[in-house]
VMD Tcl script that draws the C-alpha trace (Angstrom):
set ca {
  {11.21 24.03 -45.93}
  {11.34 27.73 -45.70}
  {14.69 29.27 -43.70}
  {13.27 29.99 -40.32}
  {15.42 33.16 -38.10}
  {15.57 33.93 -34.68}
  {16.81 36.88 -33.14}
  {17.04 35.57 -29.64}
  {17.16 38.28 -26.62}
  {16.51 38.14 -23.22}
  {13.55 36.76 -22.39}
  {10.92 38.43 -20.00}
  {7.37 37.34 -19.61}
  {5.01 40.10 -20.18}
  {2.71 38.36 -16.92}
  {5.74 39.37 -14.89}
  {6.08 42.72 -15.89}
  {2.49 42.68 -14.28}
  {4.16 42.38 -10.85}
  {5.92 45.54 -10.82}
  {4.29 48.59 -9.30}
  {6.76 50.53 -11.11}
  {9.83 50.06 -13.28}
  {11.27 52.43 -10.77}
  {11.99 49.36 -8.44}
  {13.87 47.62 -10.81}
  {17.91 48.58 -11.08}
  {17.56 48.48 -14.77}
  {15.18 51.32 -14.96}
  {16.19 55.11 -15.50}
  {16.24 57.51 -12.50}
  {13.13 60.15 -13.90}
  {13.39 62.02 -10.35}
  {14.41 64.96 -12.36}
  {12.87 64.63 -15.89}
  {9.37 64.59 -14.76}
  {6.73 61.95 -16.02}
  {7.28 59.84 -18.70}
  {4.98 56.76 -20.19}
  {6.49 53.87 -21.56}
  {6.60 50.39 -22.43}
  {8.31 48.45 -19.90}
  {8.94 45.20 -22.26}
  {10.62 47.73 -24.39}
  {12.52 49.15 -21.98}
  {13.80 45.68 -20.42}
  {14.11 44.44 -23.98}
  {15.94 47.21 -25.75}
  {14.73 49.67 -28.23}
  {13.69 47.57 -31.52}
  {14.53 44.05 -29.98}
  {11.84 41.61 -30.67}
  {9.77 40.42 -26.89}
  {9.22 36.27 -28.11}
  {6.08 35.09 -26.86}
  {5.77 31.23 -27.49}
  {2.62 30.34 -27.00}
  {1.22 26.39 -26.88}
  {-0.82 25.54 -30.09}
  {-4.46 25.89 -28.94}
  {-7.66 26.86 -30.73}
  {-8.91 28.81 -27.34}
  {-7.22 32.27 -27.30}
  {-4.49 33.05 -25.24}
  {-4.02 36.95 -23.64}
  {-0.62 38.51 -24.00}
  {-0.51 41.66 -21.60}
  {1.07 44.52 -22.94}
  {2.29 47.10 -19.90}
  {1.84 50.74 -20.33}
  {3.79 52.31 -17.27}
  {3.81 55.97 -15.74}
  {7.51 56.06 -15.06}
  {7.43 58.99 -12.59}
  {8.17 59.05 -8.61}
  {5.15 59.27 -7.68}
  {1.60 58.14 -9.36}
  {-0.64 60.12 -11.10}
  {-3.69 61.86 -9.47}
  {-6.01 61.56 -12.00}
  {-6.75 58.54 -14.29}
  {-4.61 58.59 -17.21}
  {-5.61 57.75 -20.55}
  {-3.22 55.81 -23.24}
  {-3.37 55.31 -27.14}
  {-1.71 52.59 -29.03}
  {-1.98 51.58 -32.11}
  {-0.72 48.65 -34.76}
  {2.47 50.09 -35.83}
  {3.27 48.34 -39.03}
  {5.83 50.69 -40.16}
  {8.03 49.25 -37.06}
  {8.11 45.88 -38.62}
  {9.40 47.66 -42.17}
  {11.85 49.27 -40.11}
  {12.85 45.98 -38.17}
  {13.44 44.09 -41.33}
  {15.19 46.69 -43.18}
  {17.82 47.07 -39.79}
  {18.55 43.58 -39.93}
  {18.54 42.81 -43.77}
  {15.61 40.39 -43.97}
  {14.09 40.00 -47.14}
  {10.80 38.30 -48.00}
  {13.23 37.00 -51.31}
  {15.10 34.75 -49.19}
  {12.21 33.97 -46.40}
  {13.29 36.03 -43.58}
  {11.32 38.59 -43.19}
  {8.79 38.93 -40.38}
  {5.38 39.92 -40.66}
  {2.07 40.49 -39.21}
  {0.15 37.49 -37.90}
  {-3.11 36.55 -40.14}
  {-5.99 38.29 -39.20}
  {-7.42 35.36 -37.48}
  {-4.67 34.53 -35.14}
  {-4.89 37.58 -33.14}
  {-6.99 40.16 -31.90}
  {-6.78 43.82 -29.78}
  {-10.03 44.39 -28.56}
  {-9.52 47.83 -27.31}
  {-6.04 50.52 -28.35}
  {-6.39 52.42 -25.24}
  {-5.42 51.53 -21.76}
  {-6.24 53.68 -18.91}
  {-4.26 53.79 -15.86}
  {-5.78 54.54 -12.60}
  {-5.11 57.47 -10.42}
  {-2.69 56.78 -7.81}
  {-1.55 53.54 -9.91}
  {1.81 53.27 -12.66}
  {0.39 50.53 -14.34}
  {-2.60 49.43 -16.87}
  {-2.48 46.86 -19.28}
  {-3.63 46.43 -23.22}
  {-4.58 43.02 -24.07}
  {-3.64 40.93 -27.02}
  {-5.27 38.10 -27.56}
  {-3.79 35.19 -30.16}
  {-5.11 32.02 -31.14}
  {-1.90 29.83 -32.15}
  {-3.37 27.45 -33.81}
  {-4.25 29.52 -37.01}
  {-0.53 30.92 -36.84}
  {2.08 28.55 -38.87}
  {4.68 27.34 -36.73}
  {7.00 27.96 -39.34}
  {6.01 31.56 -39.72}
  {7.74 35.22 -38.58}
  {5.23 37.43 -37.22}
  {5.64 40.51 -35.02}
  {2.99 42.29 -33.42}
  {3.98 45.79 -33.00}
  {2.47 48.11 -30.72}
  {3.45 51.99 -30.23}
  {2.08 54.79 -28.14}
  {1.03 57.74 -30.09}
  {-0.90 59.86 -27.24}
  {-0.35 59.98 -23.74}
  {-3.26 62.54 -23.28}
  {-0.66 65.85 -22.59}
  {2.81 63.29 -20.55}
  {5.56 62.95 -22.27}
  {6.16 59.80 -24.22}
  {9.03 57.51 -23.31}
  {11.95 56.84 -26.10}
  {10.26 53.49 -25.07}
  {7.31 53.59 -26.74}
  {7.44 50.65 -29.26}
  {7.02 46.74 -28.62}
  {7.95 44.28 -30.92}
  {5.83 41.01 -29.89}
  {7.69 38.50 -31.60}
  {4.33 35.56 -31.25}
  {5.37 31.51 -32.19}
  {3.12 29.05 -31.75}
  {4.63 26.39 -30.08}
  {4.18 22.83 -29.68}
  {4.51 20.26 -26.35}
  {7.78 19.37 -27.83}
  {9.24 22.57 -28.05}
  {11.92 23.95 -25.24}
  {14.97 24.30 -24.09}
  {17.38 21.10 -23.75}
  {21.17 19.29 -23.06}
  {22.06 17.10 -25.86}
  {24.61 14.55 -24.87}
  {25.64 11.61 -26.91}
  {27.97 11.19 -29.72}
  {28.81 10.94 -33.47}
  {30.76 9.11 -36.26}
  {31.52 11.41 -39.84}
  {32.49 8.41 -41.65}
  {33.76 10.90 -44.19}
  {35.96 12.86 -42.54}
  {38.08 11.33 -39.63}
  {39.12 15.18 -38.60}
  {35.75 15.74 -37.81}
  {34.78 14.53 -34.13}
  {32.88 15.34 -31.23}
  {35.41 16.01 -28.89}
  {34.05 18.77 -26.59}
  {30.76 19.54 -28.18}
  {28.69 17.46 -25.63}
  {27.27 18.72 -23.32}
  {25.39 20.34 -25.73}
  {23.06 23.48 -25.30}
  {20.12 23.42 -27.56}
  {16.69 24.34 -28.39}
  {13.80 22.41 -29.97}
  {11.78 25.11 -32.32}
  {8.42 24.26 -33.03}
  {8.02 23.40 -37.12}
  {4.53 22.29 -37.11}
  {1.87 20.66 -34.88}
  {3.88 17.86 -34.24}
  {7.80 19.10 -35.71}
  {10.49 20.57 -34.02}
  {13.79 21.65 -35.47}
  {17.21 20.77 -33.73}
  {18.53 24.74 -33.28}
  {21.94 26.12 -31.86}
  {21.61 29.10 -29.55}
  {25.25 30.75 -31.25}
  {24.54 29.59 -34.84}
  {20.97 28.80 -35.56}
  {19.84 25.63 -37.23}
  {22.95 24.08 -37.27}
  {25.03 21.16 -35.69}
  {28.21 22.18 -33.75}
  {31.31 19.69 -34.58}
  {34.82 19.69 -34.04}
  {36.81 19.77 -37.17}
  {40.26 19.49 -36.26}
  {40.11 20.87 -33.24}
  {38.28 23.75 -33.86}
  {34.69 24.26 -33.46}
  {32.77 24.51 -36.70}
  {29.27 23.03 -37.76}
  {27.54 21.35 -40.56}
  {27.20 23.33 -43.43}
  {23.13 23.38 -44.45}
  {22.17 20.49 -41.51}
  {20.17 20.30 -38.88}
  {18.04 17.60 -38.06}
  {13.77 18.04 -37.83}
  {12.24 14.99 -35.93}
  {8.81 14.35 -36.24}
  {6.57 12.70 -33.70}
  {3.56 10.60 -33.86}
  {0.95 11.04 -31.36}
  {2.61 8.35 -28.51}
  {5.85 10.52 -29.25}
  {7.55 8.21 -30.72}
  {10.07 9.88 -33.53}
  {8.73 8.87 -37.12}
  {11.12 10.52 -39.11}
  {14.05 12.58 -39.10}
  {14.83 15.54 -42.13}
  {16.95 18.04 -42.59}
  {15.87 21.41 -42.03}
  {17.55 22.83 -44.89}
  {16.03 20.65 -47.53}
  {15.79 16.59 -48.63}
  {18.59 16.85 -49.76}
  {19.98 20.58 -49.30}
  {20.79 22.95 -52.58}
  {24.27 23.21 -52.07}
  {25.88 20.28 -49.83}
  {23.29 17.85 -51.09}
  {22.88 17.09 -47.39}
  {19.82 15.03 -46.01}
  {18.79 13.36 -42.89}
  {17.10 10.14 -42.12}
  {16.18 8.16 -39.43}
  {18.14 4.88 -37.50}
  {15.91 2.88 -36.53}
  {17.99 0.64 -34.46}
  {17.61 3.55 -31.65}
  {15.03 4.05 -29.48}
  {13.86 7.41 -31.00}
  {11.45 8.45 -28.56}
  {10.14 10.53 -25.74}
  {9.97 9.21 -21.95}
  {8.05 11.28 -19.30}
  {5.70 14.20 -20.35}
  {6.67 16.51 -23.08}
  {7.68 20.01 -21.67}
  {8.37 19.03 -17.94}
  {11.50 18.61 -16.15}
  {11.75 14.78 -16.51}
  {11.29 14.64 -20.21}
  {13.92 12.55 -22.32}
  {14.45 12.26 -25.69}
  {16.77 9.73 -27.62}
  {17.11 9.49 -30.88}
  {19.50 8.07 -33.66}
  {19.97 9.46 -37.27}
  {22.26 9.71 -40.05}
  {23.50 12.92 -42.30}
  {23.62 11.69 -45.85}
  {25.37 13.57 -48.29}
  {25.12 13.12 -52.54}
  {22.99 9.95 -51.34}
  {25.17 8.16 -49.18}
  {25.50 7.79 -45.62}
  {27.81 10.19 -43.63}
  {27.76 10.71 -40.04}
  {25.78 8.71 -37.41}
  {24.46 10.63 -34.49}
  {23.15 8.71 -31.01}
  {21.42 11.68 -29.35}
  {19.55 12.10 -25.75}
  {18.35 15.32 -25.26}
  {17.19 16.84 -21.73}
  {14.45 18.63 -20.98}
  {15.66 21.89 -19.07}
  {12.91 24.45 -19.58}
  {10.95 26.95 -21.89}
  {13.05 28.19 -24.39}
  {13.19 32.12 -25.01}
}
mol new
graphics top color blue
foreach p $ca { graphics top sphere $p radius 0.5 }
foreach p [lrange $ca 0 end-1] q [lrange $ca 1 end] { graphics top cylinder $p $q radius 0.2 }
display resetview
C-alpha cells in the first residue's frame, strides 16, 4: 500500500471565507490603511504562505464546488468592477514538494488531480464595485480521485488588472476524497504486547485520532503527532509501533471485514502485519460521520508470523477531520 503523508494545518472551510465582507474584520488580517489596495487570497492568508488548504470531500460521482476567494484587501471597496486572473500554477506544487523533501521515489509527492476529477470553468473572477469579494469556482468529482492519492490544486493570481498583488497570491487546495467513515475520533480501550511486558498502555487512552479515507470503503487508523502510527508506552515513555497502523475495512452494513496494516502484509522491515479478532464486535453503531457514531473493534499486530499485541478498540465519533 503506497505511504500516504499529511501535512495537517489549520483547517478553514473555503464556504466560510464566503462570509467575510472583508479580511479586514478578522484580527488575523494585516492593517493595509496605509499600503493602499492589495488583492489576495484569503485561504492563503489564513493558511500561511505555501501551507496546503485540505478539502475532504465525500466520494460522489455528482461534482462538488470548492470556492476559491479573491479579496480586495483595502479600507474601503473598489468603485469600479475589478477584474482577476488566475491560473493553474503547477510550478507551486514543484516548489511544495521540493520544500518538504517529497519524492515520487518513495510515494510522497503530491500532484495534480486527473483530469477528470476536477474542473475550473472560468480563471477570472470579477469583483463588483463597491464589494471585496468574488469567488472562482472549482469543481471536483471525488469519485474519479483515489483515496489513496496526493493531489494539490494550485491556484495563483497573475493580473489584478493595474492593484497590487498580495504576497498572498497562491492557494494550495490540498483535495481527498473521503469516505462516510472518515473523521475525526477518541479511541479508548486497551492493549496486551505479549512480547514485550515494558510495553503498555498506560496513559495513551484517551486517544486522539483520525480515520483517513483509503478507498471507497477503507480507512487508515492515523495519529495527529506521528502519522500512521500507534502511540504506546514503552517503559514509561511514549513511543509507537514501528511500521503499524491498523486499516479496517467495512462491508456495506459496516460491519469491519478485515483489519491490515497500513505499512504492508507483513511490513519490509519489522515484518509487522495486522489481522482481525473476531471474538469482538468489530462494527459501527449509529450513522457513519454523525455525532453518535461508535466503532469497536478487536485486532492483533503479528510480527515474523506470530501473534503480538491484542488491541480492544472503541473509537468516537467527534467530527470532520482537517
Amino acid at each position: 500500500m503506497k505511504k500516504r503523508f499529511y501535512i495537517i494545518t489549520t483547517f478553514i472551510l473555503s464556504a466560510a471565507v464566503l462570509t467575510m465582507s472583508s479580511c479586514l474584520k478578522d484580527p488575523r488580517a494585516q492593517d493595509f490603511s496605509n499600503v493602499g489596495t492589495l488583492i489576495e487570497l484569503p485561504l492563503e492568508a489564513y493558511n500561511g504562505v505555501g501551507a496546503l488548504v485540505p478539502e475532504a470531500l465525500p466520494i460522489q460521482t455528482t461534482a462538488q464546488t470548492i470556492p476559491v476567494v479573491v479579496n480586495v484587501a483595502a479600507p474601503k471597496a473598489l468603485s469600479s468592477a475589478l477584474t482577476v486572473t488566475l491560473v493553474l500554477d503547477t510550478a507551486a506544487i514543484t516548489a511544495y514538494n521540493t520544500a518538504n523533501g517529497l519524492t515520487v521515489a518513495d510515494g510522497t509527492a503530491f500532484s495534480l488531480p486527473p483530469s477528470n476529477a476536477y474542473s475550473i470553468p472560468n480563471f477570472k473572477v470579477t469583483i463588483p464595485a463597491g464589494q471585496h469579494t468574488a469567488s472562482l469556482n472549482v469543481s471536483v468529482i471525488s469519485s474519479n480521485l483515489d483515496p489513496a492519492g496526493l493531489y494539490i490544486i494550485p491556484l495563483t493570481i497573475v493580473d489584478a488588472s493595474g492593484q497590487k498583488i498580495s504576497n498572498y497570491k497562491t492557494v494550495l487546495l490540498n483535495v481527498q476524497a473521503k469516505n462516510k467513515y472518515d473523521g475525526a475520533y477518541t479511541a479508548t480501550g486497551s492493549f496486551t504486547d505479549t512480547a514485550a511486558p515494558t510495553i503498555t498502555d498506560d496513559g495513551i487512552y484517551p486517544y486522539d485520532i483520525y480515520l483517513v479515507t483509503l478507498g471507497a470503503n477503507s480507512v487508515g487508523f492515523y495519529d495527529p503527532n506521528n502519522g500512521f502510527l500507534h502511540l504506546i508506552n514503552s517503559g514509561g515513555t511514549n513511543s509507537v509501533y514501528g511500521e503499524f497502523a491498523p486499516v479496517f475495512n467495512f462491508d456495506a452494513n459496516n460491519k469491519i471485514t478485515s483489519v491490515v496494516n497500513y505499512y504492508g502484509q507483513p511490513s519490509p522491515g519489522r515484518v509487522r502485519a495486522a489481522r482481525i479478532d473476531v471474538t469482538g464486535v468489530n462494527a459501527l453503531s449509529g450513522t457513519p460521520g454523525t455525532a453518535g457514531s461508535v466503532i469497536k473493534v478487536k485486532y492483533v499486530m503479528t510480527q515474523a508470523g506470530a501473534d503480538r499485541t491484542f488491541f480492544d478498540e472503541t473509537y468516537t465519533y467527534t467530527g470532520t477531520r482537517p
